[in-house]
C-alpha positions in Angstrom: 167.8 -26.0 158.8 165.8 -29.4 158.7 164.9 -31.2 155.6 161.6 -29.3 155.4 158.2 -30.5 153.8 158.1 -33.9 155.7 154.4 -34.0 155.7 152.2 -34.4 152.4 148.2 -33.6 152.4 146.2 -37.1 153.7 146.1 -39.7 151.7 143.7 -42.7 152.5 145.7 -46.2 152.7 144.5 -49.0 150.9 140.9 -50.4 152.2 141.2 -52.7 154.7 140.6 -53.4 158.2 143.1 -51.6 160.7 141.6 -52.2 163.4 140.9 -55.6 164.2 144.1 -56.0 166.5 143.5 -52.4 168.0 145.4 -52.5 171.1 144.2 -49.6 172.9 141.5 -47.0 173.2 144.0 -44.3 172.8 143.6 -41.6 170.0 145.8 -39.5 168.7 144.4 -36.0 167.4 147.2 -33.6 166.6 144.1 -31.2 166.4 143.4 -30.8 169.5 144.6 -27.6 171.2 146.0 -28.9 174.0 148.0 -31.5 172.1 149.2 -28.7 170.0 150.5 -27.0 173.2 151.9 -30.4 174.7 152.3 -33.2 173.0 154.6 -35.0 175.4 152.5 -37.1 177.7 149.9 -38.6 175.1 153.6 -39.3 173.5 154.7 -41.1 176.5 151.4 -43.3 176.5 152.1 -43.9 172.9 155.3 -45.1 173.5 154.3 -48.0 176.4 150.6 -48.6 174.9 150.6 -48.5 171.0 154.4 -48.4 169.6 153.0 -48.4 166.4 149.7 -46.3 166.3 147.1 -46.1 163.5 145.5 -42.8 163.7 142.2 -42.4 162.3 142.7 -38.5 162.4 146.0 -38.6 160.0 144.8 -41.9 158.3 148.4 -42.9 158.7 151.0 -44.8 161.5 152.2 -42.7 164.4 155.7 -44.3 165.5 156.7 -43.0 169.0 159.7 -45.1 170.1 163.1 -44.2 170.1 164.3 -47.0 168.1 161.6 -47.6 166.1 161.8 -44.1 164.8 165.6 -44.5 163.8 164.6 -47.8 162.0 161.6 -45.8 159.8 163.8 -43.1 159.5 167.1 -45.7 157.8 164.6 -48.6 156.7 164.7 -49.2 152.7 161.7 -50.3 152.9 160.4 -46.6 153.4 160.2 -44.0 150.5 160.5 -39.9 151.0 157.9 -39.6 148.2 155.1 -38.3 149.3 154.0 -36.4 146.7 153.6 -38.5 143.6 151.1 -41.0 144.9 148.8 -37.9 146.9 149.2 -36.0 143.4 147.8 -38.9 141.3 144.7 -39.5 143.5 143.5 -36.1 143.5 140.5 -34.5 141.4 141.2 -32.8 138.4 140.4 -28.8 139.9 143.1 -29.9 143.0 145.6 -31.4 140.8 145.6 -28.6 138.4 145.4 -26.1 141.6 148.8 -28.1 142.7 150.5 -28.9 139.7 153.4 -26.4 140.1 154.3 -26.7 144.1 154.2 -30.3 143.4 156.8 -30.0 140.2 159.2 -27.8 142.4 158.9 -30.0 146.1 159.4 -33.0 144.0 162.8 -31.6 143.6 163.4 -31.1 146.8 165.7 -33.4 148.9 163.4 -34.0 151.5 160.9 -35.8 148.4 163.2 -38.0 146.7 164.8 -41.4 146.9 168.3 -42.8 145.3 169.8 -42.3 142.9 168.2 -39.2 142.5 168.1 -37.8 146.4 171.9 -39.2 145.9 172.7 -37.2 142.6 170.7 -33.8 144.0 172.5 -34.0 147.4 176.2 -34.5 146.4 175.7 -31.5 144.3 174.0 -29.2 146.9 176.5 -29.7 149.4 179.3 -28.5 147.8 177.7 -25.0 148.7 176.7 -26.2 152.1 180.9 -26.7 153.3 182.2 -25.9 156.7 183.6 -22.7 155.8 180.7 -21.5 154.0 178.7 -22.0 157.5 181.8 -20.6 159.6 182.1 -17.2 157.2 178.5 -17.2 158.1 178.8 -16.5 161.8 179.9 -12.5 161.2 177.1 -11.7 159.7 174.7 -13.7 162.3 176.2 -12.0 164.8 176.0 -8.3 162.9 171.8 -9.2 162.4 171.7 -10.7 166.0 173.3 -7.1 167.4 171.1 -4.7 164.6 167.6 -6.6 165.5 168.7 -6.6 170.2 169.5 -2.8 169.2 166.0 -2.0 168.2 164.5 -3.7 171.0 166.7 -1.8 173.9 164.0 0.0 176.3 161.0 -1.7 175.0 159.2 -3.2 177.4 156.6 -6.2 176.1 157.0 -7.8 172.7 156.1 -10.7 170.6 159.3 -12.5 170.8 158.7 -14.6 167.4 157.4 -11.1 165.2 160.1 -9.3 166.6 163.3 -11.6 166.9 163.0 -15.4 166.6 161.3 -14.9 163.0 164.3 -11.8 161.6 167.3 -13.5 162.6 166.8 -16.8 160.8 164.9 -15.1 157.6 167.5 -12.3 157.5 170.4 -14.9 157.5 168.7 -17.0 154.9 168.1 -13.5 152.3 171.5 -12.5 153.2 173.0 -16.3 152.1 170.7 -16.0 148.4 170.9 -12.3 148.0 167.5 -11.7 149.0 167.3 -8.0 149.6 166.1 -7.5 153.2 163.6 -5.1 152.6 161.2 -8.3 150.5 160.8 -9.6 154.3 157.2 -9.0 153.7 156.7 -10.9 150.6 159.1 -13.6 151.5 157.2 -14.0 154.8 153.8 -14.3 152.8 155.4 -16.7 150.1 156.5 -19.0 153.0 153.3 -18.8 155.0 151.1 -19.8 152.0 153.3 -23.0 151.5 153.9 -23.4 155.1 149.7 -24.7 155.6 150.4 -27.6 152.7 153.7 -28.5 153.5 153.6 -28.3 157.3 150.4 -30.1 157.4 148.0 -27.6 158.4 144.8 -29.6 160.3 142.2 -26.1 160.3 143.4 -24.6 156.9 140.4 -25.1 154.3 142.1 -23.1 151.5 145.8 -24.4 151.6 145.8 -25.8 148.4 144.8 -22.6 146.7 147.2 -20.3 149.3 150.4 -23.1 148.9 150.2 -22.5 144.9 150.4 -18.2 145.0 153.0 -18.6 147.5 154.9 -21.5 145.2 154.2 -19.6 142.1 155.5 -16.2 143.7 158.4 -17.5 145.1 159.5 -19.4 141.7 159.2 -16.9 139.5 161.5 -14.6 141.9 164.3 -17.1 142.0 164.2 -17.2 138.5 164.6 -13.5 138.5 167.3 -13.9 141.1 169.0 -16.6 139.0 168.8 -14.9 135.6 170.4 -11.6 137.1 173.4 -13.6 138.7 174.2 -15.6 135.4 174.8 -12.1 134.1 176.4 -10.6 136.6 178.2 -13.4 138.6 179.0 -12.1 142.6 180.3 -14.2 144.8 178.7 -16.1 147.3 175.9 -19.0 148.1 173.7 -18.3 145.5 176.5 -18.6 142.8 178.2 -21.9 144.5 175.0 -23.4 144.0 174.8 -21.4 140.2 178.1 -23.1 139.9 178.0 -26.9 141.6 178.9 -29.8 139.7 179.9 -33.1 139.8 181.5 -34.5 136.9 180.4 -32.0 134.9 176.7 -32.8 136.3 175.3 -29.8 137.5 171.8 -29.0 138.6 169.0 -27.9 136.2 167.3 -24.9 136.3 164.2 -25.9 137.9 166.6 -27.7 140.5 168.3 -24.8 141.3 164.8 -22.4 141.5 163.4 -25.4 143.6 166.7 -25.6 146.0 166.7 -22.0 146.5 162.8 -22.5 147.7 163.9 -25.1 150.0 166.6 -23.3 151.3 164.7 -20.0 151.9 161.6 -21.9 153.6 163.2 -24.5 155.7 166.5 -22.5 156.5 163.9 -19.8 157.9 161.2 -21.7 159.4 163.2 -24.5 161.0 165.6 -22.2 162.9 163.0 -19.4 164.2 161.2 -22.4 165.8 164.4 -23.3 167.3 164.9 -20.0 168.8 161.7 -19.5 170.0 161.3 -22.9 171.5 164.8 -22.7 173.0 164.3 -19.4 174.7 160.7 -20.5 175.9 162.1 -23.8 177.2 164.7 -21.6 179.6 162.4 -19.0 180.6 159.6 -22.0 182.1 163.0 -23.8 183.5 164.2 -21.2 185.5 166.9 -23.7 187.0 168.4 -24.0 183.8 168.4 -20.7 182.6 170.5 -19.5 185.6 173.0 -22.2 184.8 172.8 -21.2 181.0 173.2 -17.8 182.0 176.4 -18.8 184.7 178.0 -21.4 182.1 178.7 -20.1 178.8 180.9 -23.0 178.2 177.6 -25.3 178.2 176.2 -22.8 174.8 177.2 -26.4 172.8 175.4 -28.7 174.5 173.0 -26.5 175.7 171.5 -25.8 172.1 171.8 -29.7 171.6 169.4 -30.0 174.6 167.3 -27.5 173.2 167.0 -29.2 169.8 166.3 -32.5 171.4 163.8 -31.1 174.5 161.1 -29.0 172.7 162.9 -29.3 169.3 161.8 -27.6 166.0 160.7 -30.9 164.0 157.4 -33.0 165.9 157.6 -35.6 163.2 158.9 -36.9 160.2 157.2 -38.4 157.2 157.8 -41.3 155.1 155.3 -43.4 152.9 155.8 -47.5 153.1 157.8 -48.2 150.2 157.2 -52.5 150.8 155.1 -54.3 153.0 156.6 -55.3 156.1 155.5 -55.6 160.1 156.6 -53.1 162.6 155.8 -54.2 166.7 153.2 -57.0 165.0 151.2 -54.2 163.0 151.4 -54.9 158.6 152.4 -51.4 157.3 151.3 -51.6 153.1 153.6 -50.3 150.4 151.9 -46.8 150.3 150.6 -46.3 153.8 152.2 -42.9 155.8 154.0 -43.0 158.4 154.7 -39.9 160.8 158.1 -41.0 162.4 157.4 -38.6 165.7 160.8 -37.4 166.5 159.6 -34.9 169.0 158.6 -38.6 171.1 162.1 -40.8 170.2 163.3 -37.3 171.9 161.8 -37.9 175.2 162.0 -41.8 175.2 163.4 -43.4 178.6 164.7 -46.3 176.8 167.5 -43.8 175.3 167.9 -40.6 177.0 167.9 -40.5 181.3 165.4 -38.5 182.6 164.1 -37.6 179.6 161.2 -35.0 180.8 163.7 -33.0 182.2 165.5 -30.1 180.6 170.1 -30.8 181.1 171.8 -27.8 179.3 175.1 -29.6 180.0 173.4 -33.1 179.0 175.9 -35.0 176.7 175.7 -37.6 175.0 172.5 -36.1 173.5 171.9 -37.8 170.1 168.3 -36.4 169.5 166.9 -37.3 165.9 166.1 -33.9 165.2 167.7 -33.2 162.0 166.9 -36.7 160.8 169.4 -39.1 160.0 171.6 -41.3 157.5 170.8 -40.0 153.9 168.2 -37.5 155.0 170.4 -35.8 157.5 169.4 -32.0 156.8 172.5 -30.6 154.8 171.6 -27.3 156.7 172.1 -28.7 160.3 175.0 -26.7 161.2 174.2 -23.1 160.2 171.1 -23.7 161.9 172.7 -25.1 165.4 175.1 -21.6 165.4 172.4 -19.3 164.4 170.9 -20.9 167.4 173.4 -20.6 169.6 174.2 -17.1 168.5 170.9 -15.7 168.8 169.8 -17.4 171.8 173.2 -16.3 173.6 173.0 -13.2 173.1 169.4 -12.4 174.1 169.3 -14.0 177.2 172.5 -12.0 178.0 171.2 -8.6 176.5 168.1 -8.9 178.9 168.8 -9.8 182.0 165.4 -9.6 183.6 163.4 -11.2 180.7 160.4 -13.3 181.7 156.8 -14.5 179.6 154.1 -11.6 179.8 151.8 -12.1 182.8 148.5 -14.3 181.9 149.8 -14.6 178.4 150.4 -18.4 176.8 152.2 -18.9 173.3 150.1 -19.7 170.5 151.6 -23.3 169.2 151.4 -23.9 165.2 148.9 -26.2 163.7 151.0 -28.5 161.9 152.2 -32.4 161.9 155.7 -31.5 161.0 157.3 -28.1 162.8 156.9 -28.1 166.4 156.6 -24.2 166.8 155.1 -21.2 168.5 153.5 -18.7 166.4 153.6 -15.7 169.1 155.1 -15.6 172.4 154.6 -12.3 173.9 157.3 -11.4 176.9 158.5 -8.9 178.9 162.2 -7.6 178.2 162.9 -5.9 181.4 161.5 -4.5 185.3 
């Protein structure tokens, strides 16, 4: 589960001239469908041409290179918060339309800086230990089994509607107390916020759909919350109910905004994952006969996964102090999409880099971010995606994509997903 919500609506940077030393004629358009669908070489034009790219699209910096991405990504000079700047600019109806998403993902990790990112985390993970995730595993592998049950015989399917989407959001309900059968509503709540936080390009009304799904979602963890103070059961929902540090323990609108970021990114995050690992083997057939012949490799064969067609294209961060990056001036409040789906593929770290190595180690892809920022939730999400990818692949031996059919890629700057993937499950 990666620190979610990297990407905040456009904001223009301050008025001046980014153009002058312009080094190439290359433009990067994250709307365009076949950039949507594959990314990777205008990334690896990116990376020798224009390091440090101003896109006239995003009205921010692309940053493409391996290293330059880690620095962005551990620089002080860079801030997380995106939101309080964009929510100051905006016109009175927008603001108001916004105001309570904004009060709850400014209380999200993935938005703040120390102390407070520093305070927040140290309390969250006391429900995120290693246990926790390990006691976690039975019950992946029960809703793995339950949701492969009901597809035995089928023949076509939409791989992310039918499996890549249940496992993660079923995990996620199970871990809050979420009862199962609100997959419907959940799936709505995190849809609606998905366009603002994801950063939709071909949404017009995601301001107006990110505040019902905010405001739906709140006022069921608040529910949720209420009901377990009463009636304490054990599990994740009370660890969090219950962490502290020195007798400093989150507020309620931390723990209702927590809970929000836990049920969106924990889902989200890991059915990309999923889907994009299973595509990635079924249009490498090389590797999926090795995956299929090793089970040893299932650890660094989701590690590959993660770092080949992973589920985060870019991270955000907004400049916190003027400084130069590759000779270009990045201003204090300029964006900067650190494009970890490129530092992923860069030659400079990684041999061969365009090719798919289930056994590949050393593998450090910057998926799940790093220093500070590394997501808290990066380990339930690797065995949830080693469980459910596992056990698929073994359940159907003659899988393969539907004939003539493509996957539909997700509009967004932040998640690199598929939104449907039909294929065929068997003869």
């Amino acid at each position: 589960m990666a620190d979610a919500a990297d990407a905040a609506p456009r904001t223009d940077p301050p008025q001046r001239d980014l153009h002058t030393d312009r080094r190439t004629d290359l433009t990067y358009d994250p709307r365009d469908p076949a950039t949507m669908a594959n990314p990777y070489p205008i990334y690896a034009r990116l990376r020798e041409e224009d390091p440090v790219h101003w896109s006239p699209v995003l009205k921010s910096w692309v940053v493409t290179r391996y290293d330059d991405v880690k620095a962005v990504l551990m620089d002080e000079a860079m801030s997380v918060d995106r939101l309080t700047g964009f929510y100051r600019t905006l016109p009175s109806e927008q603001a108001e339309t916004l105001q309570e998403i904004v009060k709850y993902l400014n209380l999200w990790l993935a938005f703040r800086d120390p102390p407070d990112h520093t305070r927040l985390r140290r309390i969250m993970r006391q429900a995120f230990t290693a246990p926790a995730v390990n006691d976690m595993k039975t019950s992946i592998r029960e809703i793995v089994g339950m949701l492969l049950d009901r597809l035995e015989g089928r023949g076509e399917i939409d791989l992310i509607r039918e499996y890549a989407l249940l496992v993660p959001a079923y995990v996620i309900m199970d871990l809050l107390g979420v009862p199962r059968d609100m997959l419907d509503r959940v799936k709505e709540w995190s849809d609606d916020m998905a366009v603002f936080i994801g950063g939709a390009r071909n949404v017009d009304d995601k301001y107006a759909r990110a505040a019902h799904g905010c405001q739906e979602m709140s006022t069921y963890f608040k529910t949720l919350i209420a009901e377990r103070r009463a009636a304490p059961q054990p599990g994740f929902l009370m660890d969090l109910i219950n962490a502290s540090d020195e007798a400093d323990a989150l507020t309620d609108d931390e723990l209702v905004a927590a809970c929000m970021l836990v049920l969106f990114a924990g889902h989200e995050t890991t059915t990309n994952l999923i889907a994009n690992s299973i595509h990635t083997l079924l249009t490498h057939p090389d590797q999926l006969a090795r995956f299929r012949a090793e089970p040893e490799a299932n650890r660094t064969a989701v590690e590959e996964f993660l770092r080949y067609d992973g589920p985060t294209n870019a991270l955000v961060r907004v400049v916190a102090t003027d400084h130069e990056l590759h000779g270009r001036a990045l201003k204090k409040g300029d964006r900067v999409f650190a494009v970890v789906a490129s530092a992923n593929r860069d030659p400079r770290m990684f041999d061969d880099p365009d090719a798919v190595d289930v056994a590949r180690t050393p593998n450090r892809h910057l998926t799940f971010g790093l220093g500070i920022h590394t997501c808290l939730g990066a380990q339930l999400a690797r065995e949830e995606g080693r469980i459910a990818v596992r056990a698929f692949i073994e359940r159907f031996p003659d899988l393969a994509l539907a004939e003539g059919e493509r996957p539909d890629w997700l509009d967004a700057m932040v998640p690199r997903g598929i939104s449907r993937l039909p294929v065929r499950l068997g003869g």
